[in-house]
N, C-alpha and C positions, 0 to 999 in steps of 0.2 A: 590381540586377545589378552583381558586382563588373569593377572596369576595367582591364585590365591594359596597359600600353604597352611592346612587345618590341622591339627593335634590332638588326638583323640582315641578313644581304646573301645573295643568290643559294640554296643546294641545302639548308643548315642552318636555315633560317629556313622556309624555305616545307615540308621535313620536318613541323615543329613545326606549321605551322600547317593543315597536314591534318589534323591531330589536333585543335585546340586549337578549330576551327571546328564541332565536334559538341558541344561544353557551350555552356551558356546563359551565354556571358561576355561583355564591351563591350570587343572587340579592336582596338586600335592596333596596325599594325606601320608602321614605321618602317626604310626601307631604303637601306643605302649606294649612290651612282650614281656610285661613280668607277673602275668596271671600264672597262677598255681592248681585251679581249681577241674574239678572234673577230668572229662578226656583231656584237657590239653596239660595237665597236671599228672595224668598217668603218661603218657607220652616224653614230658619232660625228663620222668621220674628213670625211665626206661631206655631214651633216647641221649639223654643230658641235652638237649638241645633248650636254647627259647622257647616261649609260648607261642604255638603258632593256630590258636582259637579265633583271639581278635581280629590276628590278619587275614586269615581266609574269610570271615566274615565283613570284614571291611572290601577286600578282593571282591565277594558276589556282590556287593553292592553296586561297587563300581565296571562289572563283568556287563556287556553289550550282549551276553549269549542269550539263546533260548531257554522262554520258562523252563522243555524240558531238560536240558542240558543241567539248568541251575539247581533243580529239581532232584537229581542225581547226584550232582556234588555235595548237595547240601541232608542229602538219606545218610540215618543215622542206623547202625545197626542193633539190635534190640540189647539188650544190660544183661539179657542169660546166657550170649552168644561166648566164645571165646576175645572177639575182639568189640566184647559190648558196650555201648555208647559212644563208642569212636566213630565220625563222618567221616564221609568218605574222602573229602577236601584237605580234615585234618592229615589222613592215611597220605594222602599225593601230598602235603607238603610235607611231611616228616621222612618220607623215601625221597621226596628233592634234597631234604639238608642231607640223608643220609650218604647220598650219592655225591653231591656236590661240596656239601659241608658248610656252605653260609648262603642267607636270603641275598647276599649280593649276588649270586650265580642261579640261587635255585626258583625267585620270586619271577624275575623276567620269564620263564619257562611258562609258569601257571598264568602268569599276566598275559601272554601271547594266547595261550590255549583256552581262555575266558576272555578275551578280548575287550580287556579292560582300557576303558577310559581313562587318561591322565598316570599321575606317577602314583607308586607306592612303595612305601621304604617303613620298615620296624625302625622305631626309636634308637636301638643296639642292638647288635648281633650277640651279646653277653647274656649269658643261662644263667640272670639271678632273679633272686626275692626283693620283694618291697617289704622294710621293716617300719611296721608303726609305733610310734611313740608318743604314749599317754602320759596326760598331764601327771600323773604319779610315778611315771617316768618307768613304767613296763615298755617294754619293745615286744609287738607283735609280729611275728614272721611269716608275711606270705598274704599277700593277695585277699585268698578265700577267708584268712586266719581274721583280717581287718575286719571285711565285710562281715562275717559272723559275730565277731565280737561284741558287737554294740558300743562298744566303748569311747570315749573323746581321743578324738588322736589331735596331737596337736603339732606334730612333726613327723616326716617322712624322710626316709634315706634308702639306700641298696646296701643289698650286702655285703658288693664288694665298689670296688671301683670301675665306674664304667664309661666306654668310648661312645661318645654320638659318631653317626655314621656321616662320614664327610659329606657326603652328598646333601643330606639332612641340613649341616649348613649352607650349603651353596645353594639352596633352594630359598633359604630366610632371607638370604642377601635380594634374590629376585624378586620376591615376593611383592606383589603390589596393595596382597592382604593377609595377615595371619589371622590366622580364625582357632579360638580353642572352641574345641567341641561342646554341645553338650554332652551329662553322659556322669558316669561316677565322680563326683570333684577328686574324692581320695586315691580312688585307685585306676580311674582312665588316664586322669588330667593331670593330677599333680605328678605323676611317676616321667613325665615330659619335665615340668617346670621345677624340679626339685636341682637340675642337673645346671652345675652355674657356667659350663661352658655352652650350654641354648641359653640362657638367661643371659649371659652376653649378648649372642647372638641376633635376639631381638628386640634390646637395651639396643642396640646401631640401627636395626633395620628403620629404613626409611618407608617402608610399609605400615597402613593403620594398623591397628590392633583393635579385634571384636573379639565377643564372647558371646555366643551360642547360652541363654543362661535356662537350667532346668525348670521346667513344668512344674516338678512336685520334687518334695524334699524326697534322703533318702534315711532309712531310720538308721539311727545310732552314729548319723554321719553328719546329717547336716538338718538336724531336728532345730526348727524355728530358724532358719539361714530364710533371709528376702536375698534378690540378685544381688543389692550392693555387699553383703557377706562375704555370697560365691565370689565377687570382683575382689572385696579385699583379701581374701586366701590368696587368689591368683598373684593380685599386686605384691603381697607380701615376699615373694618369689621375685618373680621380674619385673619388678621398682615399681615405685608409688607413683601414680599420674601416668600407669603407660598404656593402659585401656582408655582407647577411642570412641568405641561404640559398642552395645549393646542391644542384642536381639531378643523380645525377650514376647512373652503371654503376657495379657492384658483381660482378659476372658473369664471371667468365675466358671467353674466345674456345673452342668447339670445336675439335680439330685444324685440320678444313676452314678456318675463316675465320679461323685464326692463320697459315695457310699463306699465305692470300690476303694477307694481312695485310703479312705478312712480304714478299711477292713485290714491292707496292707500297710496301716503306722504311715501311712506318709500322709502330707497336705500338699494343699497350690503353694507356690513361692510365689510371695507377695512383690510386688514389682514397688520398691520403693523411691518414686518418681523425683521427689525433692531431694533426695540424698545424690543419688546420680546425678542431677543436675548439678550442686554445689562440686562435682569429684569434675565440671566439663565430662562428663561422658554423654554420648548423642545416644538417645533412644529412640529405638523402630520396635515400635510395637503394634499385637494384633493379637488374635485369635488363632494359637495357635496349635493346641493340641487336637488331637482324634483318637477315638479307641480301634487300637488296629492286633488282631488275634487276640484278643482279650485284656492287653497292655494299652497305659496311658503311653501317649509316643506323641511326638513332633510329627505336623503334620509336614512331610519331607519335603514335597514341591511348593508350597507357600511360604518356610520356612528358606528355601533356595531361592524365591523368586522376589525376595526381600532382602535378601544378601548380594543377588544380582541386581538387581536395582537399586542398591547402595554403590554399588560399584560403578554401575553406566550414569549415577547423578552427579559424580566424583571426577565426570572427565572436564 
């Protein structure tokens, strides 16, 4: 069974892996915990622990249980209540760390009792911020602080120093594919690739390298980026020439979801075919968004069924 290890945080990530959890593959994901924002930011605030938003959301995706089961974990309770807008998922994992004290002891607990497909590890165990850094050279602090900003950021760091989680590499070493997510460049993705002990890591692995590349931009983030942009931020991180391949939309927007599109500051990301070419990167492309709860999203099982068939052409 091929093994693939993905990198990714919160709504992009856990997309992909609704999809990616119906083939017979050996899935690592691998997810950012330095979101600040909402319940998982009052929880932090309260608990000193990591973000533990993305993960449980990446968790249900990858969870084999019953709608209702998922259903419950994932009931939010109302914002007037005393423990308002905390899920219920968030609540059980912040009494695992509370109990246990790190996702190395308390995620296998929730993995077993959601019967979750494949591995899943936080990027670190470390309760910090992502700080951004604008070309005028302000440092923004925090996750939500980025995203609201609007502003250029043109470098990312933590606030303090931080441990990837061994395991984390001993999975790059296996890997037969890493895959970054799609998904926020700034604050899923980069908050992985900023760390130069994974950018080693996957500077040796003998695993291809693909990128998952976004649908539609995101505003103040990556306003007028086509995929080879999003590739070259990546690159710029874990070396030039180390993306392989590239999964990407090929599709114009119907009027409807250009409208929407538009409403939200965002566009399509332009798939710029001749530039990938000249960078050797292979493209697989298709059709492939859908509007799912009212969001533009990856359509997850054709999106997986294109990433598994990169894989099975590969042998």
């Amino acid at each position: 069974m091929k093994k693939i290890v993905i990198f990714g945080g919160g709504s992009g990530l856990s997309q992909l892996l609704k999809g990616l959890v119906q083939f017979p593959l050996d899935i690592t994901a691998v997810v950012s915990v330095a979101d600040n924002g909402k319940s998982t930011g009052k929880l932090r605030e309260e608990f000193d622990i990591p973000a533990v938003g993305d993960i449980t959301k990446v968790l249900m995706a990858m969870s084999r249980e019953s709608k209702g089961i998922k259903d419950l974990f994932n009931y939010r309770f109302a914002k007037s209540s005393s423990i308002g807008n905390h899920s219920i998922k968030n609540l059980i994992m912040t009494a695992l760390l509370d109990l246990h004290g790190d996702f190395a002891h308390s995620l296998p607990i929730l993995c077993d009792l959601l019967q979750v497909k494949g591995k899943l590890y936080p990027l670190i165990e470390d309760n910090v911020n992502i700080i951004g850094i604008t070309k005028e050279g302000y440092e923004i602090i925090g996750e939500e602080q980025i995203t609201k900003s609007k502003r250029e950021i043109i470098d990312l760091k933590y606030s303090k120093k931080v441990t990837i989680l061994p395991k984390v590499l001993e999975e790059v070493k296996k890997a037969d594919l890493i895959i970054f997510s799609s998904g926020s460049l700034l604050t899923s993705i980069m908050p992985h690739v900023i760390v130069p002990e994974l950018q080693e890591a996957i500077r040796k692995s003998k695993a291809k390298k693909m990128y998952i590349a976004n649908i539609i931009t995101q505003p103040g983030e990556t306003d007028g980026f086509t995929v080879s942009n999003h590739i070259n931020v990546l690159e710029r991180y874990i070396g030039e020439n180390t993306m392989d391949v590239v999964v990407a939309n090929n599709a114009k927007f119907p009027k409807s979801l250009a409208i929407l599109a538009e409403k939200e500051g965002k566009e399509l990301v332009p798939l710029d075919e001749e530039i990938l070419k000249q960078k050797n990167i292979q493209i697989i492309a298709d059709k492939l968004f859908k509007l799912e709860e009212g969001f533009i999203r990856h359509d997850s099982l054709k999106t997986a069924y294109l990433i598994f068939s990169y894989l099975m052409d590969g042998e």
